[in-house]
C-alpha positions as CSV (number, residue, x, y, z in Angstrom):
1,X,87.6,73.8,106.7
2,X,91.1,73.6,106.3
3,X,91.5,76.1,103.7
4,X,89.3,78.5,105.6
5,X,91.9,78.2,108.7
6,X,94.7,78.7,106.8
7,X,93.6,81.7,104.9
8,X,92.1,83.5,107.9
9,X,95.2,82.7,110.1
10,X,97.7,84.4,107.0
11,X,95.5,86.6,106.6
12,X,94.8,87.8,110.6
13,X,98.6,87.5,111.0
14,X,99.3,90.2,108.1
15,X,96.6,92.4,109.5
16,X,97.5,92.7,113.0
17,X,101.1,93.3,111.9
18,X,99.7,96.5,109.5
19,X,97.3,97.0,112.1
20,X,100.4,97.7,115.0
21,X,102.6,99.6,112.4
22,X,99.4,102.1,112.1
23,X,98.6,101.9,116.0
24,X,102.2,102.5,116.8
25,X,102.2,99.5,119.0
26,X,104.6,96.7,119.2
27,X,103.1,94.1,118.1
28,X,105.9,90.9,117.6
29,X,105.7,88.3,115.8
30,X,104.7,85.4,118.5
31,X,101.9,87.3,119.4
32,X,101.0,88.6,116.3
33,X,101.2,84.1,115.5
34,X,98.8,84.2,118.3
35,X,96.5,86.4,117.7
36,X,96.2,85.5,114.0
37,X,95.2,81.5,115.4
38,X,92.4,83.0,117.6
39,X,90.9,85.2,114.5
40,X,91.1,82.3,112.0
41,X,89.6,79.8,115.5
42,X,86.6,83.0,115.5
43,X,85.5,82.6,111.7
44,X,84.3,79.6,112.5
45,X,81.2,81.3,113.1
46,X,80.3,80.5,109.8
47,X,79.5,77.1,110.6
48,X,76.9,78.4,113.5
49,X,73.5,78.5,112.9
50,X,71.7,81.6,111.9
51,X,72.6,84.6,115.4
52,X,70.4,87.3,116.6
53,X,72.0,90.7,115.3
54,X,73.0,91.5,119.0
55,X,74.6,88.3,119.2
56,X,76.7,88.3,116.2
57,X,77.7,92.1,117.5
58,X,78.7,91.1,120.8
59,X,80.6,87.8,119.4
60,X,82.5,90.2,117.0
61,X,83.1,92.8,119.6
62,X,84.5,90.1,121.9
63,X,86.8,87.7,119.6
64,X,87.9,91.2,118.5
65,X,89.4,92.3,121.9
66,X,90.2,88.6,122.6
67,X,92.5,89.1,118.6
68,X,94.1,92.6,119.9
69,X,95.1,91.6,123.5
70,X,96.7,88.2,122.5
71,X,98.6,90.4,119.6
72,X,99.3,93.1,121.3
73,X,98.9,93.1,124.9
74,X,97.9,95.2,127.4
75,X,99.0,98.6,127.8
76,X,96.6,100.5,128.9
77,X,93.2,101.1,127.5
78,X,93.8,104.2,125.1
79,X,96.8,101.7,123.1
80,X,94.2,98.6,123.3
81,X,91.6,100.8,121.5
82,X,93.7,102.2,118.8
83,X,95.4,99.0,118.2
84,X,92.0,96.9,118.2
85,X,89.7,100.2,115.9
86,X,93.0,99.7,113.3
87,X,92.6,96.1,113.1
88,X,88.7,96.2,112.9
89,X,89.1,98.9,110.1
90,X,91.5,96.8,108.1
91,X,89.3,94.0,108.7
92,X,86.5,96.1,107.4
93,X,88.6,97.1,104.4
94,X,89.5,93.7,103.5
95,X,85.7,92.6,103.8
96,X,84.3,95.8,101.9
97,X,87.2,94.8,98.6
98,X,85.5,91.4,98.8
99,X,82.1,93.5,98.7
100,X,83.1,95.1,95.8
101,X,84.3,92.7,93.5
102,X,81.2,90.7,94.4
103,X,79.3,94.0,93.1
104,X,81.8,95.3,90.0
105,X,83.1,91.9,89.1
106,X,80.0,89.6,89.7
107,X,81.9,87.2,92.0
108,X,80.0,84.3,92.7
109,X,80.4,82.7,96.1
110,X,80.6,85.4,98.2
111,X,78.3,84.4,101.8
112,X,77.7,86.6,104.8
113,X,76.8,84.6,108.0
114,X,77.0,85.5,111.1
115,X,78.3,89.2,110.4
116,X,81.1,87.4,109.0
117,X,82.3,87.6,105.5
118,X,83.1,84.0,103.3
119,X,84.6,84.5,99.5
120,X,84.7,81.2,97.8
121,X,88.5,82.4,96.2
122,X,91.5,80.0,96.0
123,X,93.7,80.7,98.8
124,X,96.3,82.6,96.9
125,X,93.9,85.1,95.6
126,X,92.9,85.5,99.0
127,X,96.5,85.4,100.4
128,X,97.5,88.1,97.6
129,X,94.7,90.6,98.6
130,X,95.9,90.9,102.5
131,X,99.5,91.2,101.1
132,X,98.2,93.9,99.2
133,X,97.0,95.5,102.0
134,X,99.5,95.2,103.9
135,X,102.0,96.4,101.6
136,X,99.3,99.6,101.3
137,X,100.5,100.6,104.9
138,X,103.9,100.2,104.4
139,X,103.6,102.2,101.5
140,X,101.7,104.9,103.3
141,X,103.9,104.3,106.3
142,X,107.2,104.5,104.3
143,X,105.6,107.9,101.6
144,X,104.3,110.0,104.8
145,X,106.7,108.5,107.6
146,X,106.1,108.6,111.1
147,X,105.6,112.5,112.4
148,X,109.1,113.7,113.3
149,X,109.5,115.5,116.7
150,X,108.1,118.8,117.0
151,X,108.6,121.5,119.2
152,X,105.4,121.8,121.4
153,X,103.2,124.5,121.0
154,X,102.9,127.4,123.0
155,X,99.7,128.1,123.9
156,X,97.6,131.4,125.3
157,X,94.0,130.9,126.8
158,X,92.0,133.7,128.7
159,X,89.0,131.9,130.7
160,X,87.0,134.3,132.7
161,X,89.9,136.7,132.3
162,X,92.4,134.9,133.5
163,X,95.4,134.5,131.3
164,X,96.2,130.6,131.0
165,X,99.7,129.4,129.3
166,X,100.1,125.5,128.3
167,X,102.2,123.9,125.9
168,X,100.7,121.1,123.7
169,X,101.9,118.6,121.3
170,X,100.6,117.8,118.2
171,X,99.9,113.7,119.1
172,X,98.5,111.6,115.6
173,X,98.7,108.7,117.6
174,X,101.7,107.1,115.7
175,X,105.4,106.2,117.2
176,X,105.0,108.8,120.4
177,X,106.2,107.7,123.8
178,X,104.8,108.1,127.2
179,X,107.3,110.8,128.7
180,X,106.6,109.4,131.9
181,X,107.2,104.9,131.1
182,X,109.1,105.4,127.9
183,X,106.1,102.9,126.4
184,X,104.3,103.8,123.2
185,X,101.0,105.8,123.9
């Protein structure tokens, strides 16, 4: 039991920090600490017996937003979702490498209970994969970069022929700031 907490608290902790570089959202370390104790608290699931489908769902769904807004706050709902679909997805990631070397490699002691995924690996395999992970964003953060600050777009719309000028921004989600706040969108 002790193991799993451990692992699943390093490992929450490293994916919440990837999952804010991605989501452009601050995401510091005490709460990242925080949220990383109330994922490795959720896998505990394991231990549960057998869950309907729809309950294992909404119990993911819920320690999921529980994860994100200890880690990251609240700032709105578009920031929550993006910061909380990037953590899921690495989460999902991380779950699906286990998947696959259970599949390729012919792990033994992989268990899924609960929705929730158990690889009987010593903790420093386990601790290794997230780093590798995480050091996958920051590679991909640090080759591509954050998008640089581009002149908006000028654009031309006729609608019922009736000549409408805008000007749009190119938005991928990453490092831009409410104009308004000054807070990451």
């Amino acid at each position: 039991l002790d193991i799993l907490l451990v692992t699943n608290f390093i490992a929450g902790y490293f994916l919440l920090r990837a999952a804010g570089w991605l989501a452009g959202a601050s995401c510091p370390a005490l709460r990242a600490l925080a949220g990383a104790a109330l994922a490795a608290a959720s896998t505990l699931i394991l231990l549960a017996p057998a869950l309907a489908a729809p309950l294992n769902f909404a119990y993911k769904i819920f320690t999921a937003a529980l994860v994100t807004l200890a880690a990251f706050g609240w700032h709105g709902l578009r920031p929550f979702l993006r910061a909380g679909t990037w953590f899921f997805v690495l989460n999902l990631g991380l779950a699906g490498f286990a998947m696959l070397g259970l599949q390729r490699g012919g792990m033994n002691g992989v268990r899924v209970h609960n929705l929730t995924v158990y690889v009987d690996l010593s903790p420093m395999t386990l601790v290794l994969s997230v780093l590798a992970v995480y050091l996958a964003v920051r590679l991909v953060l640090l080759v591509f970069g954050p998008p640089a600050d581009g002149q908006p777009w000028q654009l031309e719309l006729s609608l019922a022929g009736c000549e409408v000028r805008a000007q749009a921004c190119f938005d991928t989600g990453f490092f831009l700031r409410d104009p308004v706040g000054g807070r990451q969108t």
